[in-house]
Rosetta silent file (secondary structure, phi, psi, omega in degrees, C-alpha in Angstrom):
SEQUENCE: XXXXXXXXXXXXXXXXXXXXXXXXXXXXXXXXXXXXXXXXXXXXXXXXXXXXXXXXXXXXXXXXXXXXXXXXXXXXXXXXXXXXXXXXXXXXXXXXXXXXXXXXXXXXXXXXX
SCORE:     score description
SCORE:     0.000 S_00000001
   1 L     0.000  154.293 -174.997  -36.915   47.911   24.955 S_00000001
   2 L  -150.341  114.173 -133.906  -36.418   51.338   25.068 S_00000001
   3 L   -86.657  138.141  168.512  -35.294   53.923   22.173 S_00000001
   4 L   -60.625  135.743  163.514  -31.887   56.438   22.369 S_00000001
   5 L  -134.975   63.651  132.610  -33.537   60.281   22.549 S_00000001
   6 L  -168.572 -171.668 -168.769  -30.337   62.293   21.593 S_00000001
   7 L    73.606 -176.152 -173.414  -27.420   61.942   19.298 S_00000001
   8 L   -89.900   -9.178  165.498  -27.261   61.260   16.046 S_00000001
   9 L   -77.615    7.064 -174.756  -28.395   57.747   17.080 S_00000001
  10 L   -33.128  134.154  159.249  -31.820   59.106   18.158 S_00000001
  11 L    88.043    3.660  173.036  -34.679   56.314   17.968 S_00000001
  12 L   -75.946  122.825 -177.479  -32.526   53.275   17.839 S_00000001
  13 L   -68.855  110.979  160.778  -34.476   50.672   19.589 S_00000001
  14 L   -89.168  135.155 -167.656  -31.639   49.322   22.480 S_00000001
  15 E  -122.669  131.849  170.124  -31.090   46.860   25.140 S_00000001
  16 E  -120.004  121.188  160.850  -28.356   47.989   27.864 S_00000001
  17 L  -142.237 -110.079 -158.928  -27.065   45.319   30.218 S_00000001
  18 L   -92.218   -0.758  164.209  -23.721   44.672   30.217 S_00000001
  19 L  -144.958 -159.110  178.159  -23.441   46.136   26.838 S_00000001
  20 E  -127.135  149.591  165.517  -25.344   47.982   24.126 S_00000001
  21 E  -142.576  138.334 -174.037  -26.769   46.046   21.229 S_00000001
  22 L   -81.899 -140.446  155.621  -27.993   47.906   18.681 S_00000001
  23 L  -126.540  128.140 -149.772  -30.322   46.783   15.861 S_00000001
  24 H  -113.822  -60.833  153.004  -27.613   46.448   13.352 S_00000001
  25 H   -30.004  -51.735 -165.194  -30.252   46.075   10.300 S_00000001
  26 H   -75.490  -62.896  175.009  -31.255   49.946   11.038 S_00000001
  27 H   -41.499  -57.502  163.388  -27.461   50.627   10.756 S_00000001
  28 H   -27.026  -59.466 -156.765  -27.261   48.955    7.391 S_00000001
  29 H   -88.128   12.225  177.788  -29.954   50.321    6.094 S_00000001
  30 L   -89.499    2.719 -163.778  -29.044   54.150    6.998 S_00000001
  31 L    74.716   -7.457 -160.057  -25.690   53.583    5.066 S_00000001
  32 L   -72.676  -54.893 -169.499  -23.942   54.251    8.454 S_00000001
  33 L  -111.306  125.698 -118.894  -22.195   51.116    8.578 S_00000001
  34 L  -129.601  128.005  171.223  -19.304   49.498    6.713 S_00000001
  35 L  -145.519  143.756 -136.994  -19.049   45.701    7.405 S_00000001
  36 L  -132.736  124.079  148.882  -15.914   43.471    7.848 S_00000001
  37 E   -96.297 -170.340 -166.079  -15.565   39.908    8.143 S_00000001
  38 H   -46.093  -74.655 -170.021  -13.484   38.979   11.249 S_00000001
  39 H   -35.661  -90.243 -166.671  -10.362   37.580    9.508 S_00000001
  40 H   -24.130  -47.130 -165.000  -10.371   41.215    7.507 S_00000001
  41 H   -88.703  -14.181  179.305  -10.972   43.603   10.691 S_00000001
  42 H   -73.364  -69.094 -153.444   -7.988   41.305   12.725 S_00000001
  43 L   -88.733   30.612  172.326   -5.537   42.033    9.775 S_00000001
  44 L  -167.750   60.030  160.360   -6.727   45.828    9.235 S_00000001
  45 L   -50.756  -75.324  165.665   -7.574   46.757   12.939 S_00000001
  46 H   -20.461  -75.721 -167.629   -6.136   49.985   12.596 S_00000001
  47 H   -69.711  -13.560  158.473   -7.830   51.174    9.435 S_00000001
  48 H   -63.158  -51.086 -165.830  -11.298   49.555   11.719 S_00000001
  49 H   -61.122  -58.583 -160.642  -10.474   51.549   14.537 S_00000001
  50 H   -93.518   11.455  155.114   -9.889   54.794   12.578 S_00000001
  51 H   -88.120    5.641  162.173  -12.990   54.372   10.144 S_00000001
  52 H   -57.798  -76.295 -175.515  -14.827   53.875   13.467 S_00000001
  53 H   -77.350  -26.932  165.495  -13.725   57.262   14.848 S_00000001
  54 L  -124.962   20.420  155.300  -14.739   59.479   11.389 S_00000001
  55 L  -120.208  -28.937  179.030  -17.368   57.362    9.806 S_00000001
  56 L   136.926 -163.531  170.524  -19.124   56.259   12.087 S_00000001
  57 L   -81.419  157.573 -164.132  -19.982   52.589   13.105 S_00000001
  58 E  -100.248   59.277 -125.163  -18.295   49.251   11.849 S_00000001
  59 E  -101.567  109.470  161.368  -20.178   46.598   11.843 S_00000001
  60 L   -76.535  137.848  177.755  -18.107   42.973   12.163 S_00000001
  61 E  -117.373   90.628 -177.116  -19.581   39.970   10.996 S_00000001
  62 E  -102.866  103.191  134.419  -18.106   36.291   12.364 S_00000001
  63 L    96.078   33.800 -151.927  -20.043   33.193   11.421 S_00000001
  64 L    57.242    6.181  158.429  -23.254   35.228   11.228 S_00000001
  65 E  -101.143  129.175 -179.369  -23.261   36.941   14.819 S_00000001
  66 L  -107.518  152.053  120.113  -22.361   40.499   14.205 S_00000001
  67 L  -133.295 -178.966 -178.371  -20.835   43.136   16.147 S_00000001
  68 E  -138.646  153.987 -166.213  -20.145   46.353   16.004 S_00000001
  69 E   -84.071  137.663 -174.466  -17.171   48.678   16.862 S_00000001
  70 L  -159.263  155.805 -146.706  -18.210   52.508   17.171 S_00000001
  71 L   -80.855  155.055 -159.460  -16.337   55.461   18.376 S_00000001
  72 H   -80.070  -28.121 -177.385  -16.352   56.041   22.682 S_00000001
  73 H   -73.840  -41.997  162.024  -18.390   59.466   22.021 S_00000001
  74 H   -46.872  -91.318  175.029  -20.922   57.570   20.344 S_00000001
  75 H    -0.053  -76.791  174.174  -21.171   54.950   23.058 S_00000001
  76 H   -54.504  -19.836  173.844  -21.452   57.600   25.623 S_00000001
  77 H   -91.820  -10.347  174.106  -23.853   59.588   23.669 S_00000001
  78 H   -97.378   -5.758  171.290  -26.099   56.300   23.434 S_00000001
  79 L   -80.930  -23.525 -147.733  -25.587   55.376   26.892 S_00000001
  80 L    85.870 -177.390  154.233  -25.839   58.543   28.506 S_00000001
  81 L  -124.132  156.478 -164.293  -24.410   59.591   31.647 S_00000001
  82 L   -77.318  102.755  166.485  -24.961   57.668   34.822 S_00000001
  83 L   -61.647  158.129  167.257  -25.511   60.320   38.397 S_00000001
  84 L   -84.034  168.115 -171.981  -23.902   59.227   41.229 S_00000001
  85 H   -71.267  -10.054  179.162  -25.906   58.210   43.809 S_00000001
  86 H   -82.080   -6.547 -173.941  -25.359   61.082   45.730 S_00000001
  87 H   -81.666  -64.264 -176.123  -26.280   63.485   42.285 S_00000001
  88 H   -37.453  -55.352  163.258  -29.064   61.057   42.599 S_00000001
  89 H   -34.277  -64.635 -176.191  -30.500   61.755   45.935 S_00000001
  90 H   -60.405  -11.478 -172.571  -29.793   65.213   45.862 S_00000001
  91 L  -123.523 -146.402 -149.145  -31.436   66.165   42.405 S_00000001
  92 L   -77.648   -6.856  178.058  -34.559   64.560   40.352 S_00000001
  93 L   -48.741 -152.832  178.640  -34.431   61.272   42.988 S_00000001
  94 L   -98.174  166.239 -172.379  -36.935   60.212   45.069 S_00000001
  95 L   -71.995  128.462  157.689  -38.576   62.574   47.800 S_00000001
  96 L   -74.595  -21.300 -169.554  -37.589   62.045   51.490 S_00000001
  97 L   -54.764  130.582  175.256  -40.257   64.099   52.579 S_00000001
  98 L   100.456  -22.350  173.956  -42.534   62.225   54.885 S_00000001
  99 L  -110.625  151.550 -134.889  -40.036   59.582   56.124 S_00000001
 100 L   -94.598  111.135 -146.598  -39.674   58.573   59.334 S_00000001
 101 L  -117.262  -15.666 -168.839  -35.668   58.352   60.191 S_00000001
 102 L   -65.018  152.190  177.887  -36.114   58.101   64.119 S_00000001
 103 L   -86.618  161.882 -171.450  -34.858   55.326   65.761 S_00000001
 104 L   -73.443  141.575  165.039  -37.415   53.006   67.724 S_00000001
 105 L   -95.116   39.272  172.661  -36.402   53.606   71.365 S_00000001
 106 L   -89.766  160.216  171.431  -38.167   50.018   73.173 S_00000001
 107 L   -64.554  177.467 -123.805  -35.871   47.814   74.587 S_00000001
 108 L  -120.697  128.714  155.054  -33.527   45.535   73.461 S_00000001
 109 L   -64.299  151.843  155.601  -34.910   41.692   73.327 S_00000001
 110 L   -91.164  138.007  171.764  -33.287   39.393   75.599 S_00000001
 111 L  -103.318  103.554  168.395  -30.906   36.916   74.300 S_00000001
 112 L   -52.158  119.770  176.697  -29.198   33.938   75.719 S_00000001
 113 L  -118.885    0.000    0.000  -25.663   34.102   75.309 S_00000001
């Protein structure tokens, strides 16, 4: 697992795969989060969405799996930013130095065709 180092989310233990899941207890217990069950946040979406964007995160609760809705700057400030691979190469990647790009010249096996 491996902990956020910037934002105001600093030190939240996280898992990123195809999403982020926070520790949602840690939210709670900072006061940070306001929680909704489902039926409520469907029929006040709006008023989720924009307590989202200037409080902070929302934490839905359905059937005792929670998740929670939080503003795209957050998101991006707990994800990070991604380099491309070509930032990658070209910056902090790995070293080329030392590897050997020539092609082998021996022949060609023979093949039955």
């Amino acid at each position: 697992m491996k902990c956020i180092t910037k934002g105001r989310f600093a030190d939240v233990p996280v898992v990123i795969a195809n999403h982020v899941i926070m520790e949602l207890d840690w939210l709670a217990l900072e006061g940070m989060c306001m929680e909704w069950r489902l039926a409520e946040a469907k029929n006040r979406f709006s008023e989720l969405v924009n307590r989202a964007l200037l409080e902070g995160p929302q934490r839905v609760i359905r059937r005792g799996d929670a998740v929670v809705v939080i503003a795209e700057r957050d998101y991006a400030s707990l994800t990070g930013t991604c380099p491309s691979f070509k930032q990658f190469l070209l910056g902090d990647g790995p070293s080329l130095e030392g590897l050997d790009l020539t092609r082998d010249q021996s022949p060609m096996r023979k093949a039955k065709l």
